[in-house]
N, C-alpha and C positions, 0 to 999 in steps of 0.2 A: 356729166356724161354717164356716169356709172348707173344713179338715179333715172337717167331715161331710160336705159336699157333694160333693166329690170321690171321700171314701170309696166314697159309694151308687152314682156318678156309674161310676164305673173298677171296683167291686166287690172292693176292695182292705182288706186289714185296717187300722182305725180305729185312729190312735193318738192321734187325738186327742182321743178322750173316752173314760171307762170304760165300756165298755158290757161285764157280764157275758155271756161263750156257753155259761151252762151255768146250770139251773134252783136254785131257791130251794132250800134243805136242807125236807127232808117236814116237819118238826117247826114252821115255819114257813107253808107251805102250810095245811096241818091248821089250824092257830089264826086264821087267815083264816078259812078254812073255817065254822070254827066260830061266829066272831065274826057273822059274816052268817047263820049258821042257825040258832043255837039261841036269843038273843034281839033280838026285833024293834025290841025299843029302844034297843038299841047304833045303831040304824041313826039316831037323833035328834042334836040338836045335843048336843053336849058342852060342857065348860067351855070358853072362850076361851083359856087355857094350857095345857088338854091332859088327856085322861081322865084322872081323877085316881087307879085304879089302877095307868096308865103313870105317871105324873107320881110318883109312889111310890115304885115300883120303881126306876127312873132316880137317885131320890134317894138309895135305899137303895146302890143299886150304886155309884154312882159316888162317894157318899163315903167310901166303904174307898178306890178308889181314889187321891182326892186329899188323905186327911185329914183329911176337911172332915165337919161336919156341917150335910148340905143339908136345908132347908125346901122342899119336895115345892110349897108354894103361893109361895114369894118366889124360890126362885133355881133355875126349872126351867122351860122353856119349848118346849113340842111346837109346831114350825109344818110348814108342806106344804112337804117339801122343804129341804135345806139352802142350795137359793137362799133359798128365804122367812127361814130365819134368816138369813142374811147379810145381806138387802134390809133386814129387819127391823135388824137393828144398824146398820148407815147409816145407817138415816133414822134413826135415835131416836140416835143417839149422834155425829153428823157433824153440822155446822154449817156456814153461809155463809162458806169462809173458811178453814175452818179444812184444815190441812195434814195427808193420808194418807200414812204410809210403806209402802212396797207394795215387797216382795220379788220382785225377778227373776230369772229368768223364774217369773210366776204364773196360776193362775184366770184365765180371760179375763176375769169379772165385776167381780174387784176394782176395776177404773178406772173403767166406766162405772157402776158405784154410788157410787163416790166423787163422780166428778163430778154424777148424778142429786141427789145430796143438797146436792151446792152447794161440796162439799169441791173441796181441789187436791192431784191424785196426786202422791207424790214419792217417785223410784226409788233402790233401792238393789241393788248387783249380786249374785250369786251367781259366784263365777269357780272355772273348774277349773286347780287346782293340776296344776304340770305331770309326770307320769309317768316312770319312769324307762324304759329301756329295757327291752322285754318283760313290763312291768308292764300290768298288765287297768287299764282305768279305771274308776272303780265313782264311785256319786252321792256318798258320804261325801268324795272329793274337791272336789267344788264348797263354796267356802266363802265366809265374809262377811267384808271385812276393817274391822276393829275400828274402825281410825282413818277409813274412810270412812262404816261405821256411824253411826257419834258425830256426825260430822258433817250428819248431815241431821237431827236434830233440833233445831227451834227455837221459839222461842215461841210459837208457832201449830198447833205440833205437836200435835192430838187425839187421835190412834191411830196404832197400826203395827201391820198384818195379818202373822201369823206361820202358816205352810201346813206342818206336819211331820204324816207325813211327808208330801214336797212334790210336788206336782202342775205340770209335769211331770217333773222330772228323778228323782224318787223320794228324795231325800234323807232321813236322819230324823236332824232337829235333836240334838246330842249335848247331856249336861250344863254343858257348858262353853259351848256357844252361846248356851243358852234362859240361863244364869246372863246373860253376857252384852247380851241383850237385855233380861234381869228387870231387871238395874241400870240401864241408861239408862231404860227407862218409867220406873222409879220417881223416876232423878233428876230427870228434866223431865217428873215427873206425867202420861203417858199413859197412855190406854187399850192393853189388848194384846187384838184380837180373832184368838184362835187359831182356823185354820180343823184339823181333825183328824179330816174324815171318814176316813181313809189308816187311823188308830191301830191297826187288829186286821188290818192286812194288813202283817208287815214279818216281814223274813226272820231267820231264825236265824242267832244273834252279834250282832243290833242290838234296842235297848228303845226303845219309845217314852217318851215320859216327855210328860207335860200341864204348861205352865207353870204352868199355875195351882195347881199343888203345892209351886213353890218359895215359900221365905218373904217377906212383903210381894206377891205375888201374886193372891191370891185376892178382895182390893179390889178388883182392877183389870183382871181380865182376863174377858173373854166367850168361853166355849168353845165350840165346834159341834162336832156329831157325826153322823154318818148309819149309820142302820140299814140300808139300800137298799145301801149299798157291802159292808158286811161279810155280809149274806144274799144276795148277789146278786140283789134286788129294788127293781130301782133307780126302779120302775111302782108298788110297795106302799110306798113307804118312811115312816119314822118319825124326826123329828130334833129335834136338844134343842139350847135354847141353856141356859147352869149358871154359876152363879159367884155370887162374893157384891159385883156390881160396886153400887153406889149413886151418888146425889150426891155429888160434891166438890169439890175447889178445880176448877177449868178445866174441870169433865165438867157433859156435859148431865145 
């Protein structure tokens, strides 16, 4: 907030939030387009988890992606914006009490939805490994360390918010991290709500990979996604929350 303010204020470029400078791909546009002109009853209410030829499609797609075979009506969820899913898994998934693990530096939102929901944040650092002489420093050096990881989980622990790639330092979680993190939620039963709007914007030589791929995952994790970041339409966007997360021991 402070960062836009100054942005507009000084006329200076914004780093603090993603804001695309450069128009929607045509093929996007057009379907908009269309969407508003050719039937006048797209323009009605929809189902409450999202047109169900989006909701489909999503389902289709993303489970090649993760190995999964997604149920388009149980484990798929279109909201306004990838705040509303985020806001949306807080409140449905966050209890009076109960302890967030929240990766730093993150999202500004994380904490004041943690605390909106009644939860209590609890940080854990990202630190940059030190560089050698005339080495570049690149985000793959900011790392988690294990033994202080481990330690903030405790029996109050409900979730820990996982940002790859990371907003802001640009990190993308390798497979030795997300394994890492897969095994502590599982050992003390948390939820893992990855945030991954970033996924389709990462540079050549690094993969993104979704935890909720890894094995004993797919229980337990709520993944978000945002169409607005990867079309630079960040005014028309479309976002999913996906996973096969349910009731169980210590989850709402």
């Amino acid at each position: 907030v402070e960062f836009g303010k100054m942005a507009s204020e000084y006329d200076v470029v914004n780093l603090g939030q993603g804001f695309p400078d450069f128009p929607p791909p045509d093929f996007a546009i057009q379907a908009f387009q269309l969407a508003l002109n050719s039937d006048f009853m797209l323009n009605q209410y929809t189902k409450a988890f999202g047109y169900p030829p989006l909701t489909k499609i999503l389902a289709s797609f993303f489970g090649k992606l993760l190995g999964q075979e997604i149920d388009p009506l149980k484990n798929v969820l279109v909201t306004v914006g990838a705040y509303g899913a985020l806001f949306t898994a807080f409140q449905a998934l966050v209890d009076e009490g109960d302890e967030v693990i929240i990766v730093e530096p993150f999202f500004d939102c994380y904490e004041p939805m943690t605390l909106m929901a009644g939860g209590r944040p609890v940080f854990v650092t990202l630190k940059p490994s030190p560089t050698q002489d005339g080495e570049l420093d690149s985000a793959s050096n900011w790392q988690l360390d294990p033994t202080e990881l481990a330690s903030k989980f405790t029996s109050r622990t409900k979730a820990l918010i996982l940002n790859t790639p990371n907003n802001p330092v640009g990190k993308v979680f390798s497979k030795a991290e997300l394994e890492l993190v897969a095994s502590l939620c599982q050992q003390h039963d948390v939820i893992c709500i990855s945030d991954e709007v970033y996924q389709w914007l990462v540079y050549d030589g690094h993969q993104h990979i979704s935890i909720a791929s890894l094995p004993g995952m797919w229980e337990r994790t709520l993944t978000i996604g945002s169409a607005g970041k990867s079309f630079s339409a960040t005014g028309l966007q479309r976002h999913r929350l996906e996973g096969g997360l349910g009731p169980g021991p210590g989850q709402s």
